[in-house]
Backbone as a ProteinNet text record, in pm:
[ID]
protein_1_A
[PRIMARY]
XXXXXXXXXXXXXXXXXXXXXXXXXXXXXXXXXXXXXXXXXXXXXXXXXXXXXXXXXXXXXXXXXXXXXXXXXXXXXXXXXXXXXXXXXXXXXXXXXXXXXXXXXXXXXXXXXXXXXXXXXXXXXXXXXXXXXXXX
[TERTIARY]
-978.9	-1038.2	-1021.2	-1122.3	-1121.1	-1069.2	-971.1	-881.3	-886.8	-884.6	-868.3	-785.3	-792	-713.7	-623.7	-495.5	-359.7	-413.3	-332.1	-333.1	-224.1	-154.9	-75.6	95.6	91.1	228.2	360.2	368	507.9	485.6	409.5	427.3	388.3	320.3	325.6	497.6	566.2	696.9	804.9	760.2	866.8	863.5	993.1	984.7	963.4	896.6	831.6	962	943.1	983.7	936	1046.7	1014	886.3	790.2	751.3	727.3	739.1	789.1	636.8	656.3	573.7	415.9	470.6	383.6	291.9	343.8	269.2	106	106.7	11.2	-101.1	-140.3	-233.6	-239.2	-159.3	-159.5	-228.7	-155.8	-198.7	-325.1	-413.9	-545	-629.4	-556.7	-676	-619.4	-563.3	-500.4	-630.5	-658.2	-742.7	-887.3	-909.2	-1025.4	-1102.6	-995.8	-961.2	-1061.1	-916.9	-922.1	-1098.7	-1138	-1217	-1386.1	-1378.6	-1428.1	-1447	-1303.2	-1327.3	-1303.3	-1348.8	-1332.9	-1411.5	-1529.5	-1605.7	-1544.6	-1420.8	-1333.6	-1177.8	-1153	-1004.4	-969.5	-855.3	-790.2	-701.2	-605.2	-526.3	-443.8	-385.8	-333.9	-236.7	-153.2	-37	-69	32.3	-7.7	26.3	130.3	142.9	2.7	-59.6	-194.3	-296	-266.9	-367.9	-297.9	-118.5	-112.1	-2.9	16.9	169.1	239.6	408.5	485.8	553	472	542.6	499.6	590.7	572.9	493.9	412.1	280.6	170.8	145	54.7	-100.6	-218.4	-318.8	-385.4	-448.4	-478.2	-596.4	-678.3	-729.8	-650.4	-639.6	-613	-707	-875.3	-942	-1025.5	-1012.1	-1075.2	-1070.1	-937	-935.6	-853.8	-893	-780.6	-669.7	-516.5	-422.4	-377.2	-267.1	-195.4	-42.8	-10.8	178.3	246.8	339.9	401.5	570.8	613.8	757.2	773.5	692.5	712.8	845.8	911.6	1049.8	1013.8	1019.4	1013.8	1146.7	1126.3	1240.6	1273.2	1182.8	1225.6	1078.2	1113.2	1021	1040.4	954.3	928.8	840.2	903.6	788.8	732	790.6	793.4	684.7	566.6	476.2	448	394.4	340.8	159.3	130.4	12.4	-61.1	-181.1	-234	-269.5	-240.6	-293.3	-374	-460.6	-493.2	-482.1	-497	-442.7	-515.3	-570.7	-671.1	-647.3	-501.3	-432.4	-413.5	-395.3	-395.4	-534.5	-507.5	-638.6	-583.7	-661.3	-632.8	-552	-487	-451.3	-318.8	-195.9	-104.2	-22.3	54.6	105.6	268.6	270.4	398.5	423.2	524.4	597	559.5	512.4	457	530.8	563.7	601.4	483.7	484.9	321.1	322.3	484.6	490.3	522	557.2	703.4	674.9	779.6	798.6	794.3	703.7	690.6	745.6	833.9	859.7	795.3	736.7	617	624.7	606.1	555.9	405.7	354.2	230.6	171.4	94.1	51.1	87.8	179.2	231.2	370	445.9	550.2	638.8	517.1	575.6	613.9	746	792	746.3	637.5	599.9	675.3	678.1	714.1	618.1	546.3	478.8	428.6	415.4	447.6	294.9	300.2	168.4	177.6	111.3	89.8	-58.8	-28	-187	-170	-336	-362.6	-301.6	-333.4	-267.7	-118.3	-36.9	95.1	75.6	21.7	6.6	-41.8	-117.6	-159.4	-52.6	8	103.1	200.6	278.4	396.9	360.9	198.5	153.5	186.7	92.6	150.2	262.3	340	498.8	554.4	524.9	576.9	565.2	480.8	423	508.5	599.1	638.1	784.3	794.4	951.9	917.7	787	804.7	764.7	765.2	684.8	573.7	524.3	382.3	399.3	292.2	272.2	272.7
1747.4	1771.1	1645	1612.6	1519.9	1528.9	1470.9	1479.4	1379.6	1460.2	1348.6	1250.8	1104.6	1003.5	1072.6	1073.9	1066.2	945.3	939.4	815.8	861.4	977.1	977.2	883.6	813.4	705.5	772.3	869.6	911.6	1009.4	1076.2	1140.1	1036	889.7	801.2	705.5	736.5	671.7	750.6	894.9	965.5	926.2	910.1	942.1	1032.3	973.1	1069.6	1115.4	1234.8	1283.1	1252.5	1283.4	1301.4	1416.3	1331.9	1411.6	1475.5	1563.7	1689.2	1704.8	1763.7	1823.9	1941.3	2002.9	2097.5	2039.8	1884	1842.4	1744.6	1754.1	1733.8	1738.9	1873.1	1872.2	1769.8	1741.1	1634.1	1504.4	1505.8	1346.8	1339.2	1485.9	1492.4	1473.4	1508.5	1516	1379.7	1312.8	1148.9	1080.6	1099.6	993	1069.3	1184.1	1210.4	1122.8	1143.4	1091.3	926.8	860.2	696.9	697.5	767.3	744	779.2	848.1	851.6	762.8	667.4	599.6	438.1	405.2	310.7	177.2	202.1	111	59.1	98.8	2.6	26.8	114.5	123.1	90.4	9.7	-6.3	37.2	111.1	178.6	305.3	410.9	509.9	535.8	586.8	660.3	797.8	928.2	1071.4	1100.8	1006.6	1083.2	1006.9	960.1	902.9	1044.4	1156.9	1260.9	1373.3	1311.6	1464.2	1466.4	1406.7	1481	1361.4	1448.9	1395.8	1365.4	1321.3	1312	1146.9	1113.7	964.3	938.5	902.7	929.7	858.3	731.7	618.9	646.7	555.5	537.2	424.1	312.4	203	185.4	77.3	-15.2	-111.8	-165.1	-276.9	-349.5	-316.2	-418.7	-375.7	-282.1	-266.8	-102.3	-15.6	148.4	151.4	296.9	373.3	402.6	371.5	401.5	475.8	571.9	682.1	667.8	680.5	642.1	732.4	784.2	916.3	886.4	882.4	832	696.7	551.9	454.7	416	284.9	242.7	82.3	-11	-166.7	-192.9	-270.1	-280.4	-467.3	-492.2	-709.3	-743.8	-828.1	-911.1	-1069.6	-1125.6	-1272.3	-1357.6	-1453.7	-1520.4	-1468.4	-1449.3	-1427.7	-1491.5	-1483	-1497	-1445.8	-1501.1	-1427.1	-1396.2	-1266.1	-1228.5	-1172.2	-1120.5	-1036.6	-869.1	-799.3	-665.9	-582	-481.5	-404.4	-263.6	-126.8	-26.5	61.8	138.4	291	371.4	356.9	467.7	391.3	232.2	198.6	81.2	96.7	-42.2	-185.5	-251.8	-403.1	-463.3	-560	-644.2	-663.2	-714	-744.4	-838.7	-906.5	-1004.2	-981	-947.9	-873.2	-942.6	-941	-1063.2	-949.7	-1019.4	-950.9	-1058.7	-997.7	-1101.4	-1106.5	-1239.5	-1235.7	-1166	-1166.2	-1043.2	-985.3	-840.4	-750	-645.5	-611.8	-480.1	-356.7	-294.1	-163.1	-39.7	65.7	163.8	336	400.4	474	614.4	696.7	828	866.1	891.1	916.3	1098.9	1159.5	1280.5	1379.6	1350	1417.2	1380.1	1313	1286.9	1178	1138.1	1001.4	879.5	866.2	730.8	599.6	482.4	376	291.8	115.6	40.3	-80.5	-151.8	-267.9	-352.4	-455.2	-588.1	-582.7	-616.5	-655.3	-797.1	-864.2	-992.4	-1037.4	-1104.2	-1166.2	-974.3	-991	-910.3	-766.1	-728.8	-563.8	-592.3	-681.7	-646.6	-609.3	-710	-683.6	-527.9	-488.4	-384.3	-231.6	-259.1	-169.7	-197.2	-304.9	-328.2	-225.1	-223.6	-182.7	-68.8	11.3	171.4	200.4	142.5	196.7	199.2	86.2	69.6	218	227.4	388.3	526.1	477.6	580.5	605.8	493.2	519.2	460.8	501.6	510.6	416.4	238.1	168.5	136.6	79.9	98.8	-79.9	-147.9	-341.9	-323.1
833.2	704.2	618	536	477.8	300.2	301.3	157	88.1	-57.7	-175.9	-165.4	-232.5	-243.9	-355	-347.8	-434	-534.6	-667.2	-720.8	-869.7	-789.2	-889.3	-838.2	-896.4	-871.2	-872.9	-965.2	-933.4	-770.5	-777.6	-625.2	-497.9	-537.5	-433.8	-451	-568.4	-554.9	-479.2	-438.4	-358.7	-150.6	-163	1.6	76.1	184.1	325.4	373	461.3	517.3	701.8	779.2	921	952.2	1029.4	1054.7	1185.1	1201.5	1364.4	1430.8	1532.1	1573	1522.6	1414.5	1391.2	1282.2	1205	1144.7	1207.5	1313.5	1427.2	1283.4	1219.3	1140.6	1042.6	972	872.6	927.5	1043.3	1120.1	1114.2	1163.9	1218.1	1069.9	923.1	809.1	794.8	828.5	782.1	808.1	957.6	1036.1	1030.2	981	907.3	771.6	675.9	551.8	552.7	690.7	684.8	739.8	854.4	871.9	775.6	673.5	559	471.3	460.6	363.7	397.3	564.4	586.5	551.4	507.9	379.6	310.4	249.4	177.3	190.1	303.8	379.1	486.4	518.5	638.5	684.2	641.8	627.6	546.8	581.8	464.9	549.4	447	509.3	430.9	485.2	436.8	348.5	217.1	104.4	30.6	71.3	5.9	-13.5	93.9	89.1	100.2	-45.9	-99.9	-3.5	100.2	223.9	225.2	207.9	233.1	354	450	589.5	603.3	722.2	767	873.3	839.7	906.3	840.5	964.6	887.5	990.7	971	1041.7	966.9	1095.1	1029.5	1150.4	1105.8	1202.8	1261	1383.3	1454.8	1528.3	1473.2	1498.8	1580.8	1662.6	1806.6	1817.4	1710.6	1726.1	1615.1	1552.3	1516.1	1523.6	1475.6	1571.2	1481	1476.8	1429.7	1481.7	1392.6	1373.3	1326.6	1392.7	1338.4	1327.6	1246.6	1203.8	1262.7	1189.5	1206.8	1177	1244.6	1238	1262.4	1142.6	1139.3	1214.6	1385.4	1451.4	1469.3	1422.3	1407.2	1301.7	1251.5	1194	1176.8	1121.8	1122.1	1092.8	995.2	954.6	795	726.7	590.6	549.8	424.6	387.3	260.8	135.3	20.8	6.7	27.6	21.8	-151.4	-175.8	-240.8	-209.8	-187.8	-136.1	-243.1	-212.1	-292.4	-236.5	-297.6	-231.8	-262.6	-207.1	-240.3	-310.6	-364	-480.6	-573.4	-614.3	-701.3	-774.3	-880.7	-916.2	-924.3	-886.4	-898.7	-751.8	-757.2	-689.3	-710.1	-607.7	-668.6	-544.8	-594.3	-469.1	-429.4	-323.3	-210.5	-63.2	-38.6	108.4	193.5	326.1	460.6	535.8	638.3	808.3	887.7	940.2	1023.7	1148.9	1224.1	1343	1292.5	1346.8	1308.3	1497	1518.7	1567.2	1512.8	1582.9	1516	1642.9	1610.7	1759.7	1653.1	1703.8	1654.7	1789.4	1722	1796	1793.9	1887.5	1880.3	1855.4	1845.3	1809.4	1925.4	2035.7	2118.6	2159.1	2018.7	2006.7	2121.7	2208.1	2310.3	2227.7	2231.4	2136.3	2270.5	2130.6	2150.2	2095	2161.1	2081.8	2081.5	2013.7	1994.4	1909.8	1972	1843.9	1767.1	1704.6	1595.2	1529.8	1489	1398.6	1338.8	1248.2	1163.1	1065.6	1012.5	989.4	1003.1	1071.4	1099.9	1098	1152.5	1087.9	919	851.5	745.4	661.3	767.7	747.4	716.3	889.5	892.2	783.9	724.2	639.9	530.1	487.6	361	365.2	466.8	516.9	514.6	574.3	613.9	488.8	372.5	222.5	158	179.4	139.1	149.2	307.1	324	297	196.9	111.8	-45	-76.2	-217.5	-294.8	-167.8	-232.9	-264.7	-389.5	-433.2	-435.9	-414.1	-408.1	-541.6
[MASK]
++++++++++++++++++++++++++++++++++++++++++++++++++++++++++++++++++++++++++++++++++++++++++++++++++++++++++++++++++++++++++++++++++++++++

């Protein structure tokens, strides 16, 4: 199902929660959502559409991927960017690593681990920020 964008800041400043198994649904209106509003999105995490679980979905260029209790496990390569964000207006400038490790559960709870860099690391940092409250 496809859900409203959040853009209220104090409920995007609270932390996610783990998310289990039965939240399978959330995941599924996440990557509904992203895929709705990918004209000018690359990424969301689920308190963007209202849920508090940890639980991201982004492009990496080539698919959809879906992240279910992401965990930043190395990074590198520090950098100052601009980002902009679907819940908030304007622009604002925040440090990204050009790799990082990411270890991730997928929608049938098989824990992944894999590297990302360029872009979509960037991507993911944004998401994952999300899912403890930070806003860029």
């Amino acid at each position: 199902m496809i859900r409203d964008i959040v853009k209220d800041t104090f409920f995007l400043q609270r932390k996610s929660v783990e998310a289990r198994e039965e939240d399978v649904c959330v995941a599924i209106d996440l990557v509904d959502t992203l895929r709705a509003n990918q004209y000018r999105c690359v990424g969301m995490a689920a308190n963007m559409i209202g849920k508090n679980k940890n639980i991201i979905a982004f492009y990496d260029g080539k698919a959809l991927v879906l992240m279910m209790n992401p965990k930043l496990m190395q990074k590198k390569g520090k950098y100052v960017c601009e980002e902009g964000c679907l819940s908030l207006d304007g622009t604002r400038q925040t440090e990204r690593y050009h790799e990082i490790v990411v270890q991730y559960m997928d929608m049938q709870m098989h824990k992944h681990t894999k590297k990302y860099s360029g872009y979509v690391a960037e991507i993911i940092q944004h998401e994952m920020d999300h899912l403890v409250g930070i806003l860029i």
